[in-house]
Phi, psi and omega in degrees: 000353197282335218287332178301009183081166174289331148309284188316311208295319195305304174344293207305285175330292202323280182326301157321327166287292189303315193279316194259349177282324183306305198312306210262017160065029181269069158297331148335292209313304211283326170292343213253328203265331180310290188335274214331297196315314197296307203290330176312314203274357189265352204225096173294150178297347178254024153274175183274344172270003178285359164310325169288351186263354161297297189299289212310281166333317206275319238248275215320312183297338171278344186278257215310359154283340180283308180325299203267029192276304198290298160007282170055031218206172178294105157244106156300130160256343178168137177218166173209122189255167186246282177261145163313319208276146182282063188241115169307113016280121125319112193255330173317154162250158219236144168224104149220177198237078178280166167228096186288068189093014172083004158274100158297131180217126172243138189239133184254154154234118172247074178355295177240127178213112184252137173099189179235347184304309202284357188292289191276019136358101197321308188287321185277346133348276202289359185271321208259346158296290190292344151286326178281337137336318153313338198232159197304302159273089191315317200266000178057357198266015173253036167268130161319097180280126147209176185237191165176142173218148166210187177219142208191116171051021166091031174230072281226100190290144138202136210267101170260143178205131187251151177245155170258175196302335190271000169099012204234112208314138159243339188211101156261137175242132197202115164234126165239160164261161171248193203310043172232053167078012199072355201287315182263148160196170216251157177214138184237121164236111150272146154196128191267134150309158152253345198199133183304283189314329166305315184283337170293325154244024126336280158342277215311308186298323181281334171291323166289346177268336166249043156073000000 
């Protein structure tokens, strides 16, 4: 995130607070990232007080690191559904915008699927282009491939996973079948962040294609 300036990483904490104070119903949290933002804009950068707004980011970046340790847990942060209502087989695809384990993760999901037509779906196409844009290699193919399938209750998993050079998941795919012979099966495409801003416009890009 250093690489975005000195202005962007402060944004970012803000925007990350405010985004995580909401999710997890922490208003401190969600007031200390309102503070930052006022203070960038009222205290500039080539003032002489802006140290405090440095000091101020770095204490807020350590609080949302602790947060999100003690935690330890799944924070939905945004999703976008084509319907609200929950009625089973969900044929659709599904979006979200998680924070896993001190990881930002957008998950494309497709409950149900029979065939290969709803896999290529012209909006989640263009969605799994402009997320993957993000990452160093758009084409994944100089990232560590492995594969793996296995069964569990007669429903038969297979597991895809790319790694980065440092060793840190970045892309998982897990199509699996459900009780029905194989005839439907279900798809989950992960793909993991280090850092809330990257991954918020990310988010962002995939919320402008589906309008």
């Amino acid at each position: 995130m250093n690489e975005l300036g000195r202005g962007n990483w402060i944004d970012a904490i803000a925007g990350e607070a405010v985004v995580v104070g909401f999710a997890l119903r922490e208003p401190e949290l969600e007031i200390k990232g309102t503070e930052l933002a006022a203070m960038v804009v009222n205290i500039k950068y080539d003032d002489d007080e802006f140290y405090k707004v440095e000091a101020y980011a770095r204490g807020l970046e350590l609080e949302l690191e602790r947060v999100k340790k003690e935690r330890d847990k799944t924070i939905f942060l945004d999703k976008v559904r084509k319907s609200e209502e929950e009625k089973w087989p969900i044929r659709e695809w599904e979006y979200d915008f998680l924070c896993v384990k001190g990881r930002y993760q957008i998950w494309l999901n497709l409950p149900v699927y029979t065939g290969v037509v709803m896999l290529v779906d012209k909006e989640k196409v263009a969605i799994e282009s402009a997320i993957r844009r993000f990452f160093v290699d758009s084409t994944f193919e100089s990232y560590e491939y492995s594969y793996e399938e296995s069964i569990c209750q007669d429903q038969k998993f297979r597991v895809k996973i790319w790694h980065d050079g440092q060793g840190r998941m970045v892309r998982e795919i897990i199509n699996h079948d459900h009780g029905d012979d194989g005839i439907s099966k279900g798809w989950l495409e992960r793909y993991y962040f280090d850092d809330f801003k990257t991954a918020a416009t990310a988010w962002h890009e995939l919320r402008k294609i589906t309008g």
